[in-house]
C-alpha positions as CSV (number, residue, x, y, z in Angstrom):
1,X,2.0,-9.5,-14.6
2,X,-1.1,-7.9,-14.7
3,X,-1.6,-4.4,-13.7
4,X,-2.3,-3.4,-9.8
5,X,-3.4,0.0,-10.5
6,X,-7.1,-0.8,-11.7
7,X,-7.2,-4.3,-10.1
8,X,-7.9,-4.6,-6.4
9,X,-5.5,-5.8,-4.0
10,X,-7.5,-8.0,-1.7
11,X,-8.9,-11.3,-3.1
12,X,-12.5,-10.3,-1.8
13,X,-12.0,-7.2,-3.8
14,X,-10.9,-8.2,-6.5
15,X,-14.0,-10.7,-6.6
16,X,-16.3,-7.3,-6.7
17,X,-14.5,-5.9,-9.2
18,X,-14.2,-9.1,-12.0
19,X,-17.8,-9.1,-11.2
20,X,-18.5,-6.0,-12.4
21,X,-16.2,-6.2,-15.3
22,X,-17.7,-9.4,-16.4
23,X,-21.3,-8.1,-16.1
24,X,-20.4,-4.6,-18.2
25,X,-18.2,-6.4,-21.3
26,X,-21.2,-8.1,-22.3
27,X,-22.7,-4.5,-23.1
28,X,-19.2,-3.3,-24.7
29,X,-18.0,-6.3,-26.3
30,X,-19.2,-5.4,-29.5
31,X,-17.5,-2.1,-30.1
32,X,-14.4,-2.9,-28.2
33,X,-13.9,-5.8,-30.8
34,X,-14.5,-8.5,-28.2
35,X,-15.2,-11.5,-29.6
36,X,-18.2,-14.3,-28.2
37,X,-15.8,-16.9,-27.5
38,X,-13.5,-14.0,-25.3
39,X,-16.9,-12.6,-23.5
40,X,-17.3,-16.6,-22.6
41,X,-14.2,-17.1,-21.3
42,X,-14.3,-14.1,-19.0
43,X,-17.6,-15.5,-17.4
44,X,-16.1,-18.7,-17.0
45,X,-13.2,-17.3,-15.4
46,X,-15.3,-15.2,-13.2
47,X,-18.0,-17.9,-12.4
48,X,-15.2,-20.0,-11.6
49,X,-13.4,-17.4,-9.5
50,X,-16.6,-16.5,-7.8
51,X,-17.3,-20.1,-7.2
52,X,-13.8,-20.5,-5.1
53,X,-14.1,-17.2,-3.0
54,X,-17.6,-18.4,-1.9
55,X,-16.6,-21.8,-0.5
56,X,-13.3,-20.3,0.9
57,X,-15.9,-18.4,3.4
58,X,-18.4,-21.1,3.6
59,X,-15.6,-23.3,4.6
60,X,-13.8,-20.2,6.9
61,X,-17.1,-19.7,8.9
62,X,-17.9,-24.2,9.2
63,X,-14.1,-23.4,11.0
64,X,-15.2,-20.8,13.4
65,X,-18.2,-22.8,14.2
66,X,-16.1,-26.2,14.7
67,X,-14.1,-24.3,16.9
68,X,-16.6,-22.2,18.9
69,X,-18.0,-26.1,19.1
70,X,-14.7,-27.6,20.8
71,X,-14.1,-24.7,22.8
72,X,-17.6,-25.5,24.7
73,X,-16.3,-29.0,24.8
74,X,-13.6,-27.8,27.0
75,X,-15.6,-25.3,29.7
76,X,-18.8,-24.2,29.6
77,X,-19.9,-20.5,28.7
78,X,-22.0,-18.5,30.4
79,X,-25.8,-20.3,29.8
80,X,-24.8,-21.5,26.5
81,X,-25.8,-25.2,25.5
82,X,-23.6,-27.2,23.2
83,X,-26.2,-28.1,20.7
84,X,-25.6,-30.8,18.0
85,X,-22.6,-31.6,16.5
86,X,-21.8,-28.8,13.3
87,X,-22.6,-30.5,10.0
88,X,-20.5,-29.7,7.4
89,X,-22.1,-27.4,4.3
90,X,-22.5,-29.3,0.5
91,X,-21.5,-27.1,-1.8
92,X,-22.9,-26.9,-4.9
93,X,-21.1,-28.8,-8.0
94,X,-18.2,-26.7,-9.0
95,X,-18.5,-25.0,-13.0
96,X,-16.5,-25.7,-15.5
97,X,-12.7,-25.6,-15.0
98,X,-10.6,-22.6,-16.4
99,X,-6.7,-22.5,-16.8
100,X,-4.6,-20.4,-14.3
101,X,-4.0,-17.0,-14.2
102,X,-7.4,-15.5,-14.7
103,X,-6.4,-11.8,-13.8
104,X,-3.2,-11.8,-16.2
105,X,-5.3,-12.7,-18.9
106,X,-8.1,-10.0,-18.4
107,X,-4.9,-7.5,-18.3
108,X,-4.0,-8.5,-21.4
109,X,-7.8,-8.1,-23.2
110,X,-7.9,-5.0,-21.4
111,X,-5.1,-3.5,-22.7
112,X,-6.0,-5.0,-26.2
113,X,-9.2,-3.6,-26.2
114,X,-7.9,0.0,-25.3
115,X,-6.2,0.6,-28.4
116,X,-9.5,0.1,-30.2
117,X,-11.3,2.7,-32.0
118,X,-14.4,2.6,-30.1
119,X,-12.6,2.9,-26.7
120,X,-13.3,5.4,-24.6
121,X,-13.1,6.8,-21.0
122,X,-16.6,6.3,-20.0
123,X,-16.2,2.8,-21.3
124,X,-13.1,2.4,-18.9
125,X,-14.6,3.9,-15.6
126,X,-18.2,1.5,-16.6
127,X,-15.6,-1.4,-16.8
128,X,-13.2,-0.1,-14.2
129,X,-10.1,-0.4,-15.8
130,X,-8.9,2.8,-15.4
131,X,-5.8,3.6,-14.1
132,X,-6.4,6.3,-11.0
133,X,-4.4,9.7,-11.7
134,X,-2.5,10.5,-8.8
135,X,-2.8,13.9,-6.8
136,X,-0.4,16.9,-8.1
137,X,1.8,17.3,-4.9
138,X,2.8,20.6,-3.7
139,X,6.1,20.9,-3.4
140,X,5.4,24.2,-1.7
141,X,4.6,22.6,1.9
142,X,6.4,19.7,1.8
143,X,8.2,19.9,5.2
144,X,10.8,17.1,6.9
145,X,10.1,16.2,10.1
146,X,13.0,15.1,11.8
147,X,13.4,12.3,14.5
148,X,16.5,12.6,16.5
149,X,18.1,10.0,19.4
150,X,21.5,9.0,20.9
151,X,22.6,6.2,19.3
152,X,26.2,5.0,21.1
153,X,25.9,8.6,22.4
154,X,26.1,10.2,18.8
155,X,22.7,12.2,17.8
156,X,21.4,10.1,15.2
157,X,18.7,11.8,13.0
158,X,16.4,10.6,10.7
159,X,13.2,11.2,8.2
160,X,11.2,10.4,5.6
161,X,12.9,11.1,2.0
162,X,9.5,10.9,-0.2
163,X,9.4,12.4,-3.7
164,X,12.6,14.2,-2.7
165,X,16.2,13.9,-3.8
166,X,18.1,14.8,-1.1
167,X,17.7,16.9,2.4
168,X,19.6,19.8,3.4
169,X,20.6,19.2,7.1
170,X,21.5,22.2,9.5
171,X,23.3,22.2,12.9
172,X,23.3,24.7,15.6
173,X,26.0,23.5,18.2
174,X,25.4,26.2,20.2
175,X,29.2,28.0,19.9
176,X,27.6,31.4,18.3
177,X,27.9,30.0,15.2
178,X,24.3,29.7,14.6
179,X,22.9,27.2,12.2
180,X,25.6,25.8,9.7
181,X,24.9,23.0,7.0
182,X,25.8,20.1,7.5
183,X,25.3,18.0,4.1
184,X,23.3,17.9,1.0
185,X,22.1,14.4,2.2
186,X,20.3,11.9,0.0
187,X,20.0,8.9,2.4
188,X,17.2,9.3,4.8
189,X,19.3,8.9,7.8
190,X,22.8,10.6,9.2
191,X,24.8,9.7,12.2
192,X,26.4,13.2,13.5
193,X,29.9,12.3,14.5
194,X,31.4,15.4,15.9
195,X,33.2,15.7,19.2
196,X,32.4,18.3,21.9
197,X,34.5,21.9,21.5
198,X,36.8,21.8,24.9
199,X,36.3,22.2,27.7
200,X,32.6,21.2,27.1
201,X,31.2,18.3,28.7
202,X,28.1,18.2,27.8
203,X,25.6,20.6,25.5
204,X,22.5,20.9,23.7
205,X,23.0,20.5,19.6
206,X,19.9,21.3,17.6
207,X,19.0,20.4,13.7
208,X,16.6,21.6,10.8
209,X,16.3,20.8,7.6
210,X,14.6,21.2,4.3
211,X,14.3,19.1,1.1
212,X,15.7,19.4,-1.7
213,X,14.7,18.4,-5.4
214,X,16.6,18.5,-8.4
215,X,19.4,20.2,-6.7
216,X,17.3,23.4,-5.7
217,X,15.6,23.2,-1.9
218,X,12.2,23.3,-1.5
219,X,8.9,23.7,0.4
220,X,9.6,24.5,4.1
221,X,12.2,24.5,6.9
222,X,11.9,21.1,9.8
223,X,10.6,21.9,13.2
224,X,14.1,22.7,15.1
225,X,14.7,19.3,17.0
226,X,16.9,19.5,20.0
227,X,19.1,16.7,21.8
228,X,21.6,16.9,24.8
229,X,25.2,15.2,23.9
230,X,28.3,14.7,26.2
231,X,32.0,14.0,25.9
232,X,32.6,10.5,24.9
């Protein structure tokens, strides 16, 4: 598979980008060790690859109009006149054909070419086949946020886990005891079975909590989230 981290995601995208790519190997070929027949290929696959993308939205918009067309057969809008019938667009002659999988093979020269002496950085960001460096996170302000609601009458809280191992979650069930942990939890979701202390019938239980990563907390405490239980 070819690699999604420097390739776009969209096909519109990724029609901007092999673009670009083809346009720039011509001036790099020769120190990245790119032969003529592989610089060819490449601009046959991106002609070709162009060539599709342009008559998918040729052929996308002759739709809208065909439609806009039938829907004026059926009621009239506004001061609007029908007009001809919508010819359909000739396309020019389509290039040459090219084998499938066009992207997995420019992943492939791409990660030939970067083992080669006269790679370098500039050359990859020209190119755009550099892989984007994710942001250092702060563990210092990561903070849960907690969502809790009744679920068969049992407070059911959850949150997000992200880069964390585990969460540290805290009741207060309002006896004087204050906050006491519940669990070193490392699912992102807990069901809090308890029963009411007697003769309670109903109370107010609230829950914080703070990640935890590589068995040492971290960052800062929840917002305290409150819910009112009763005796099932």
């Amino acid at each position: 598979m070819y690699s999604k981290s420097y390739i776009p995601t969209s096909d519109a995208e990724k029609g901007i980008w092999l673009n670009n790519f083809t346009t720039k190997l011509s001036l790099h070929a020769t120190v990245l060790g790119v032969t003529p027949a592989e610089l060819t290929a490449v601009q046959k696959d991106n002609t070709m690859y162009q060539y599709i993308i342009s008559m998918i939205e040729v052929y996308r918009q002759t739709l809208s109009n065909l439609t806009g067309y039938k829907n004026m057969l059926k009621r009239s809008v506004g001061q609007q006149h029908i007009g001809a019938v919508p010819v359909l667009p000739t396309l020019p002659a389509s290039p040459a054909l090219v084998s499938e999988g066009i992207f997995e093979r420019i992943a492939m020269l791409v990660a030939r070419f970067k083992k080669t002496v006269g790679y370098t950085d500039n050359i990859g960001s020209d190119l755009g086949v550099l892989c984007p460096v994710p942001a250092p996170i702060d563990v210092t302000t990561l903070k849960p946020e907690l969502v809790v609601k009744l679920n068969v009458g049992r407070p059911h809280i959850k949150w997000v886990k992200g880069i964390s191992d585990a969460i540290d979650l805290y009741v207060d069930r309002d006896d004087g005891s204050g906050f006491v942990l519940l669990g070193r939890l490392l699912k992102n979701e807990y069901i809090d079975a308890a029963t009411l202390a007697s003769p309670k019938i109903f109370d107010e239980w609230t829950y914080k909590a703070i990640y935890v990563i590589a068995d040492t907390q971290v960052g800062l405490y929840s917002n305290v989230v409150s819910i009112d239980v009763k005796k099932l």
